[in-house]
Structure formats: C-alpha cells, structure tokens
C-alpha positions as CSV (number, residue, x, y, z in Angstrom):
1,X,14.9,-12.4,24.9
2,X,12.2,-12.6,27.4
3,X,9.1,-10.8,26.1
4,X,8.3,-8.7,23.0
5,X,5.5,-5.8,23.2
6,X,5.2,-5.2,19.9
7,X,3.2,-2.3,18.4
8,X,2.4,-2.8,14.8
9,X,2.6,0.2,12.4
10,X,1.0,2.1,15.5
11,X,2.8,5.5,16.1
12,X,3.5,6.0,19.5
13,X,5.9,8.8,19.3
14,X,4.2,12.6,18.2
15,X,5.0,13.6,14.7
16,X,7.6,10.7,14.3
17,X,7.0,8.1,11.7
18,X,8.3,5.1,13.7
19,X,7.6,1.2,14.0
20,X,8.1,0.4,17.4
21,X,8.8,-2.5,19.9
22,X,9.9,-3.0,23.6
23,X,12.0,-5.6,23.8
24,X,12.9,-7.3,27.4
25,X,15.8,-9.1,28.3
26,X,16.2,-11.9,30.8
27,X,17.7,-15.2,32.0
28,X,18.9,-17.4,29.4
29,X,16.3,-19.7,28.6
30,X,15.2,-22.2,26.1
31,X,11.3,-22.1,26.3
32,X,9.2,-19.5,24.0
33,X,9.1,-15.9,24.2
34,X,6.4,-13.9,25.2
35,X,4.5,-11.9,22.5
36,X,2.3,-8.9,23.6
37,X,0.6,-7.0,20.4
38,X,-1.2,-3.9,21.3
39,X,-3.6,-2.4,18.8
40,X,-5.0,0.3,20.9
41,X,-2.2,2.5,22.4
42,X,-3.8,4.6,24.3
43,X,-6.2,1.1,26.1
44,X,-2.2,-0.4,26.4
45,X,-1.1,3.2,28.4
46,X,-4.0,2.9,30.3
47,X,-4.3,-0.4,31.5
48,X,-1.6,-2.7,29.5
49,X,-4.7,-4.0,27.1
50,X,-3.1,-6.4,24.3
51,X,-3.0,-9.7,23.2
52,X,-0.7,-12.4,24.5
53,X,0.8,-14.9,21.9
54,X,4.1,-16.2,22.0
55,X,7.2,-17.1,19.4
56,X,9.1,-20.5,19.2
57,X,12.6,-19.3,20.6
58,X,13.9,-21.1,17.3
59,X,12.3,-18.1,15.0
60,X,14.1,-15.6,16.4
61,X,16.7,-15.6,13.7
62,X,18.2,-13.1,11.7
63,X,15.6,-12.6,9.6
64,X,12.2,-10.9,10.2
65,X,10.7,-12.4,13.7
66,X,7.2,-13.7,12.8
67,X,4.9,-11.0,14.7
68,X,1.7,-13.2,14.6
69,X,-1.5,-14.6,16.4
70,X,-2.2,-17.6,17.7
71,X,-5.1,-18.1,14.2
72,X,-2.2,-16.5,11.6
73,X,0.5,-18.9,12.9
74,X,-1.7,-21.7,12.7
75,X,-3.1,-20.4,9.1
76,X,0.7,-20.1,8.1
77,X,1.3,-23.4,9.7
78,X,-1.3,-24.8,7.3
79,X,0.2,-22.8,4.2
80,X,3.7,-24.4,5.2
81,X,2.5,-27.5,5.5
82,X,0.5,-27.5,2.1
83,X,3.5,-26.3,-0.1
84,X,5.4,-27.4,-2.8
85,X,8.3,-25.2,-3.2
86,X,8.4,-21.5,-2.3
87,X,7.5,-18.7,-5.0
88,X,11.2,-17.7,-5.4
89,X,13.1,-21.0,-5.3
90,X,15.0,-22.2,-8.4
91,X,12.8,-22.9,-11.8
92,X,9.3,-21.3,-10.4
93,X,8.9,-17.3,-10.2
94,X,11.4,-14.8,-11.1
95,X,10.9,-11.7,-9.0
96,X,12.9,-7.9,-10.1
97,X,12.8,-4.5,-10.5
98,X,11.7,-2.5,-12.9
99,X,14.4,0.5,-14.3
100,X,16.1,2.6,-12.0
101,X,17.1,5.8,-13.7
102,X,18.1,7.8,-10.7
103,X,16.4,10.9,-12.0
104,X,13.1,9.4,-12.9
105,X,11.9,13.1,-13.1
106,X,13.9,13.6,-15.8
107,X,12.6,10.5,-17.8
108,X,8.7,10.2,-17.2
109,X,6.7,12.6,-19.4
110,X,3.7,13.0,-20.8
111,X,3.7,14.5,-24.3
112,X,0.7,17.1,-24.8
113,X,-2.6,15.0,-26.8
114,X,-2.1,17.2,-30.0
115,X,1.8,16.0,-30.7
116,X,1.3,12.3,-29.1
117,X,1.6,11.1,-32.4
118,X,3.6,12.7,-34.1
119,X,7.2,12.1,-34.8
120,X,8.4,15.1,-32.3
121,X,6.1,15.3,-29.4
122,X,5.8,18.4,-27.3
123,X,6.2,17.8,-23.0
124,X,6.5,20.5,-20.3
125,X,9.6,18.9,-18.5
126,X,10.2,19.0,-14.5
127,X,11.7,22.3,-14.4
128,X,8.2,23.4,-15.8
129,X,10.0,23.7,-19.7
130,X,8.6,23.3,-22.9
131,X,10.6,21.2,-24.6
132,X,10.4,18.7,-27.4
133,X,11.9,14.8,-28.3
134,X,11.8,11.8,-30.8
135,X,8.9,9.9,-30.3
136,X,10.6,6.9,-31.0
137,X,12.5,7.1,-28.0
138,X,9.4,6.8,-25.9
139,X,7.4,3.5,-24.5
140,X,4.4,3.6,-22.7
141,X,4.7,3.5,-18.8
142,X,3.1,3.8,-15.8
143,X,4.7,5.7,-12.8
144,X,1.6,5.8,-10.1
145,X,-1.5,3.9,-11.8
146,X,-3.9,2.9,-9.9
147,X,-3.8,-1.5,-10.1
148,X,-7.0,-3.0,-9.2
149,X,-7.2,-6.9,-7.7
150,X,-6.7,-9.6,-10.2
151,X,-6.4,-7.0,-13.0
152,X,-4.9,-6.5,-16.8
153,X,-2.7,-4.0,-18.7
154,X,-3.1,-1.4,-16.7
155,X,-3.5,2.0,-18.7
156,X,-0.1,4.1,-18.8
157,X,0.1,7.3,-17.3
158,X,3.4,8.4,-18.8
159,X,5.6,7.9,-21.4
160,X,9.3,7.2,-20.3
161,X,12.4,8.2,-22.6
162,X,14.3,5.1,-23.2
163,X,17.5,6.3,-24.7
164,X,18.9,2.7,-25.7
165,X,18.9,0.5,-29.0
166,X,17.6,-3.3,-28.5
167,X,17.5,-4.0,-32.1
168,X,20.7,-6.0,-31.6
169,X,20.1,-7.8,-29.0
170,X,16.6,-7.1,-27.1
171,X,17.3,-9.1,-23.7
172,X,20.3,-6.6,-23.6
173,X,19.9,-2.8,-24.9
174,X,22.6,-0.8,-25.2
175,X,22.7,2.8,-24.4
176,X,22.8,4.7,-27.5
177,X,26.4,6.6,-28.1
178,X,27.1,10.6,-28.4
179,X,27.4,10.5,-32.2
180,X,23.8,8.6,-33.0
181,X,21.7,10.6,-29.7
182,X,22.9,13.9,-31.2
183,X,22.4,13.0,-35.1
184,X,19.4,11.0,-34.9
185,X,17.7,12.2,-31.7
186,X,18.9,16.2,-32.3
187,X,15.6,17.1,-29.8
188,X,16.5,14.4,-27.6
189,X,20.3,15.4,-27.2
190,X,19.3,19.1,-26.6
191,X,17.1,17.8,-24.2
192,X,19.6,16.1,-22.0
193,X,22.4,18.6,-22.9
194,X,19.7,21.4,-20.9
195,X,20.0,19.0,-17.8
196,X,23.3,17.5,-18.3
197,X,24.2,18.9,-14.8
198,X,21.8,17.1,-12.5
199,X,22.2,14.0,-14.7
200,X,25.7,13.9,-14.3
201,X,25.4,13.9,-10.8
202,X,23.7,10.6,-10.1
203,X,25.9,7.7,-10.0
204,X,25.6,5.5,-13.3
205,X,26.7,1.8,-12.7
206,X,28.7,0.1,-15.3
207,X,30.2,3.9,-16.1
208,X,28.1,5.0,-19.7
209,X,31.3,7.2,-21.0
210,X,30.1,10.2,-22.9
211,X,26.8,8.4,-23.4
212,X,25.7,10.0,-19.8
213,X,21.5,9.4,-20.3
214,X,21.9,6.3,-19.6
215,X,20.2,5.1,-16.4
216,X,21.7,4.6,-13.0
217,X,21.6,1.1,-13.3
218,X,21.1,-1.2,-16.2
219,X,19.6,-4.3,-14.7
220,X,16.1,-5.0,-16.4
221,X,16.5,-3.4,-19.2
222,X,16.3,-6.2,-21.1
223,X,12.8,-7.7,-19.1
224,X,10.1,-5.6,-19.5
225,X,8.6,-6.7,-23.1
226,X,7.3,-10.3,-22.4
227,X,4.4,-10.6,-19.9
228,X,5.1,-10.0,-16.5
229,X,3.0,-9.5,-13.6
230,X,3.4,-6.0,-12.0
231,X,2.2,-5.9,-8.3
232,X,2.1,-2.6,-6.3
233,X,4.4,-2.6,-3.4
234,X,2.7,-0.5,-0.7
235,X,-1.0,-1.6,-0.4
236,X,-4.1,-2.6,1.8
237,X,-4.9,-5.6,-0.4
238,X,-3.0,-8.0,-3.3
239,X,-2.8,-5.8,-6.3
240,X,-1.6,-7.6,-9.1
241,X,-1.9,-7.1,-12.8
242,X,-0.5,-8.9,-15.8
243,X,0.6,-6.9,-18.5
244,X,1.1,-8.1,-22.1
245,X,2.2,-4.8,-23.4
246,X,5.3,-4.5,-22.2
247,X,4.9,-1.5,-20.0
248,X,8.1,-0.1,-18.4
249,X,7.7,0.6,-14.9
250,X,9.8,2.8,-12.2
251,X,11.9,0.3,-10.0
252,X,10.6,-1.4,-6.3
253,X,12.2,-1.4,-2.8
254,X,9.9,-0.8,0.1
255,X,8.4,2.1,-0.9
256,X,7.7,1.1,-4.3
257,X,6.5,1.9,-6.0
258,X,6.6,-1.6,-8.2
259,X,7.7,-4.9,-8.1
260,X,7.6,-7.0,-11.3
261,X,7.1,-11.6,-11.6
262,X,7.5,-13.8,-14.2
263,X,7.1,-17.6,-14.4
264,X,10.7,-18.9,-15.2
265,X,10.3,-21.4,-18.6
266,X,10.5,-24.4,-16.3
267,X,7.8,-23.1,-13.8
268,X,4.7,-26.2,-13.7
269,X,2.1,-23.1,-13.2
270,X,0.7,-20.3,-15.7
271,X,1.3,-16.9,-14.8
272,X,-2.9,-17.1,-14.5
273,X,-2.3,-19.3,-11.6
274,X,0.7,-17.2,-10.5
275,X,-1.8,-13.9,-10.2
276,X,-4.3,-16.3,-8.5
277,X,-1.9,-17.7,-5.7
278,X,-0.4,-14.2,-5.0
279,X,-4.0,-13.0,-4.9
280,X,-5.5,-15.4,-2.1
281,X,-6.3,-13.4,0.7
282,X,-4.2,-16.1,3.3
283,X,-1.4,-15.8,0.7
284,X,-1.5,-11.5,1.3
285,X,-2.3,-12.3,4.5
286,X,1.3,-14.3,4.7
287,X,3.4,-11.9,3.0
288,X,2.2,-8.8,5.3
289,X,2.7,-10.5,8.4
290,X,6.2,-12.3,7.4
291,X,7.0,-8.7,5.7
292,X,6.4,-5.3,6.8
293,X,3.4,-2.8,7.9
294,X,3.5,0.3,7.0
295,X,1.1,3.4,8.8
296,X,-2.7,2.9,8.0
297,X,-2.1,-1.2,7.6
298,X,0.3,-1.1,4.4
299,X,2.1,-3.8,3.6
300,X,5.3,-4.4,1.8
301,X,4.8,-6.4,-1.2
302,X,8.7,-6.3,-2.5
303,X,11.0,-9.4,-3.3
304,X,12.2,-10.6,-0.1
305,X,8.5,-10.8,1.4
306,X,6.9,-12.4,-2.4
307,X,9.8,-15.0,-2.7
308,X,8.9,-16.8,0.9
309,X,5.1,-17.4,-0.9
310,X,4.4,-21.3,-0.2
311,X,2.7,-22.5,-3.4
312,X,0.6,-25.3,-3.1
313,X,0.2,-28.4,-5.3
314,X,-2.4,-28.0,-7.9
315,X,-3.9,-31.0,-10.4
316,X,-3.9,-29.9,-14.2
317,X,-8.1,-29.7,-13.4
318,X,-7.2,-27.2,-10.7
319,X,-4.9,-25.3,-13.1
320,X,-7.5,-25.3,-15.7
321,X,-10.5,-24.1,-13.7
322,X,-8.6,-21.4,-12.0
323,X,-7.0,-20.4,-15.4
324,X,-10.1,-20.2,-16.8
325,X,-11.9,-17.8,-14.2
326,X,-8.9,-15.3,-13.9
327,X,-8.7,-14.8,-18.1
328,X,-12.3,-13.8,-17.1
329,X,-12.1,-11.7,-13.7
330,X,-9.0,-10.0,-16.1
331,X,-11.7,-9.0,-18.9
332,X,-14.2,-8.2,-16.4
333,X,-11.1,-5.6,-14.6
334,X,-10.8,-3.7,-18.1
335,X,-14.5,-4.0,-18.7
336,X,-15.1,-2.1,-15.3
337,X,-12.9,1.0,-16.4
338,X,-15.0,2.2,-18.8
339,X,-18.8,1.4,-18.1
340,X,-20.9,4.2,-17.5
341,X,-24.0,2.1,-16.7
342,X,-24.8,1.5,-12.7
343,X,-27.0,-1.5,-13.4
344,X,-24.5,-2.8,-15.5
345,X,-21.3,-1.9,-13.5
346,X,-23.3,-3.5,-10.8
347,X,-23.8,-7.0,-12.5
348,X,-19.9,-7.2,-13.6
349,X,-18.4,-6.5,-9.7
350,X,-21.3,-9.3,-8.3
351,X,-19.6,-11.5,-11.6
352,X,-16.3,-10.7,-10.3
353,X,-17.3,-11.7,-6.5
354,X,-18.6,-14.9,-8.0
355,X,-15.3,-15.3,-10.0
356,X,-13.1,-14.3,-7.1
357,X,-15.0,-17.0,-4.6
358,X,-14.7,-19.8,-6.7
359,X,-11.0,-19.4,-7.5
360,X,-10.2,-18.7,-3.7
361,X,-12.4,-21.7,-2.6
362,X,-10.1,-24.2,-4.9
363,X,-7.1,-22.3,-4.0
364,X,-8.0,-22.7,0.0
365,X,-8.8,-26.7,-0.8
366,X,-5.3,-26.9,-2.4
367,X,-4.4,-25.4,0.9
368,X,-6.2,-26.9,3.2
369,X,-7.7,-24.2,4.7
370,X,-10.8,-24.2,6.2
371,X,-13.7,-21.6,5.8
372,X,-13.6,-21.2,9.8
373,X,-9.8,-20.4,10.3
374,X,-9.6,-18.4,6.8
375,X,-12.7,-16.2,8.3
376,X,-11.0,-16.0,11.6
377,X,-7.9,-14.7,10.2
378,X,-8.8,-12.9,6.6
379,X,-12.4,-11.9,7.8
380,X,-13.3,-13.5,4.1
C-alpha cells in the first residue's frame, strides 16, 4: 500500500449509502503510508483539497487501520501511553448484548394506562390487534429511549414479554414449557399461538422444543438485573447511563441499538468511574476514530470498539472525587426530566457543566493530556 484517500462517512456515490476509500498500490516498501482525508468532496473534485497525514506501515493490520490526524494520533499516543490495562481485558469491564428475540416486534409492547396494572393488561400488538397477556410476564424495557450524557435509569418505553422462569436459578432462566405457558399464562399462550407462524420461522439457538417463545438466542438472559451501564451504540457524543432497575434492553451490533458494561467483581474501579472514563470526550474521541463513522458523524459505540478503551491509573482520592461528582451529575440527569422551571432548568445544566469540567479535568491529569491538545482535538 502506497497512499490512502480516505473519505470519512462522506457519501460520494448518489443515493448510495457507502463509506468509501481509494486505495493505491505500489512498490514494496517499508516506510509509512500516505494518508489523504478529505472532508469537503466536492473542494477534493475540484482541486484535490485534503489533509495529508500518514500511517506507520506496522498498523496496517487486520484489524481496523487507524484513519487519524497528526493531533488524534498524538492524543491516542498519550491515552496509550497513560494506561493501565484496556477496558475489556481480563478482571476489568465486561461488555454484551442485551436479548435477542429475533422478532422483537412480537415482544416489545406497551399495555394501554388503564390495564397497566392490572393482572391482564390490554396491548394493540404489531399486526395492529387488540390482544391481552399476564402482567407477570412483563419487565420494564426500553427499545429507543433517548440516553442523555452521564445519565441514570433511563425511563422505559416498553414493556417486553419475558416468557421464562428465574426463580430457580436467576443468572440462568429457563423458558417456560407448553404445559405451564398455556395453564398459567392462558392469555399469553393465545397470544403466541395467533403468531406461532412468524415465530416459528426465526431460528432459535439451543432448539426450545414445543416451548417455541423462547428467544432466538439465550445469551443474557441471565444479566440484565444487577446494575449495568447501558450505552447507545449509534451516536454524536458518549451516551452512557447506569441503570439500577434492571431494565431489559433489545441486543447491540452496529446498528444498535444498545450495548450493555459491567465492572467484573475483581475490577479496581466503580462502575461511577467506569461511566466517567467512557464519558471523557478523548476517550469518545478514541473509540470513534479506532471504530466506525456512520453518515452525519455517528459513531459505533459496540464491543469491539469499547473493549480497546485505555484506562488510566487513578489514586483512591481520584476515585473518590470523581465518584462523588457523577452520583451527582446522575441526580442532576433525572432532575432535568421533569423541571418545568427555565430559571431553574438553567441553574442545574450550568451545575452539570461545572460537574462535567471538573471530572474531565482529573480524568485528563490521569491522562496526561493537556488543555491545548485536548482543545485541538475534542474542541473542549
């Protein structure tokens, strides 16, 4: 490879989504290649306007080429260089999907406000149905809800039909069999009997016998009730909330629409510090650049990108004062939702800059960052 021209989440072909680069071939060689990033196509048709960087011939593995300027590389240097293990290695952060029904239209509803709490609650289903099921089949989710920065249990915007039994054994719920859906969940087995067609055509992994509700893939089940950080995997800017009420969310990939973290037991941070890491502009900054962009600037925020997160070395003080200002920015988050008052809204975001500053400026010290190159690169 002799020269990259590499045009971001630009689209340069009419009414095609596409991510394009040129890439030119030459002599074998050992010294860098040449890196030409255009962000105006129609200045690059014109006159070949872009910036030059270049890439250490020794990146160009198999895995995603670092597409970055000269100021990211060095900031990235600087994360690298500051880190104490990575986000996903061994005994820090575990990163996974939520469930993965394979019919999620089938399984997200939202009963009408007059049965929500009753025993039977009353849903008009995909096919635009009236149709009725056990309450106590239900847990609150959220399928698309909004997720603001540094927030906290986000509200749920649906209600997700969770036909398994954890009573047993909660890290691993079993699907509940024919005899028990139909004789305890009568409104729930007519339910699935109506669509029993398009549910039996997904493919359900391990096979759920006559028990065919079951999701299309069981992994997670058993992960969503204990506190867990639930980012949103297409955005402009970190969006990561922590969520104590054991919300079940739809699974990740690129397109998302969620990815979920946890601290492992043996992790040395809080999963307050954890939201603050992931939060630092440089750190989004990192995983957008390393990861994928999307059209209009989105980036990726899914398992592959999160797990390559440097994390920096933090004394217990630095724990401590961080901890403390992200319980608060959290409060301030749900706070927020709900005010009606312009003065007062107004005094909680300027509380929440304040917050925000302070637990980026000890998260940039632990980094080693400086002001100059973090406003260079972030534009914070």
């Amino acid at each position: 490879v002799e020269r990259v021209i590499h045009f971001r989440e630009l689209q340069v072909f009419p009414n095609r989504t596409t991510y394009v680069a040129i890439v030119i071939v030459g002599a074998r060689s050992s010294g860098d290649v040449e890196l030409e990033l255009v962000t105006d196509l129609d200045e690059w048709k014109t006159s070949g306007a872009c910036s030059h960087e270049s890439i250490a011939r020794a990146d160009l593995g198999p895995g995603t080429w670092p597409i970055a300027t000269a100021e990211q590389t060095q900031l990235f240097g600087q994360l690298e260089a500051s880190r104490i293990a990575r986000l996903g290695d061994p005994g820090w952060v575990n990163i996974f999907v939520g469930i993965q029904t394979s019919a999620d239209d089938y399984y997200f509803i939202r009963p009408t406000p007059e049965t929500a709490d009753m025993d039977v609650v009353t849903f008009t289903d995909h096919t635009g149905a009236v149709s009725t099921i056990e309450r106590a089949l239900l847990k609150p989710a959220i399928r698309d809800q909004r997720i603001g920065p540094i927030d906290y249990n986000p509200a749920p915007d649906f209600q997700v039909i969770f036909p398994y039994d954890a009573s047993q054994n909660p890290s691993r719920p079993k699907v509940i069999d024919s005899d028990t859906m139909r004789s305890r969940f009568p409104h729930a087995h007519a339910y699935f009997e109506r669509h029993r067609q398009r549910l039996d055509e997904r493919s359900v992994s391990p096979d759920p016998g006559d028990a065919y509700w079951a999701y299309g893939r069981s992994q997670s089940l058993g992960k969503l009730a204990e506190p867990k950080l639930i980012v949103r995997v297409l955005s402009l800017s970190p969006l990561y909330a922590l969520d104590e009420e054991g919300l079940v969310v739809p699974g990740g990939g690129d397109g998302g629409p969620y990815y979920l973290l946890r601290p492992q037991p043996e992790c040395p941070y809080s999963i307050d510090v954890i939201q603050a890491i992931l939060s630092h502009p440089a750190v989004d900054l990192f995983v957008a650049v390393t990861g994928k962009q999307y059209r209009g600037s989105y980036a990726s925020h899914r398992k592959a990108f999160l797990a390559q997160v440097p994390v920096p070395r933090l004394s217990e003080q630095q724990q401590q004062a961080i901890e403390v200002r992200v319980v608060e920015l959290r409060s301030l988050s749900v706070d927020l939702r709900t005010e009606t008052d312009t003065e007062l809204a107004r005094s909680l975001k300027d509380r929440r800059r304040h917050l925000a500053g302070e637990v980026e400026a000890e998260l940039s010290s632990a980094y080693g960052l400086s002001q100059q190159l973090l406003s260079a690169t972030t534009g914070g």
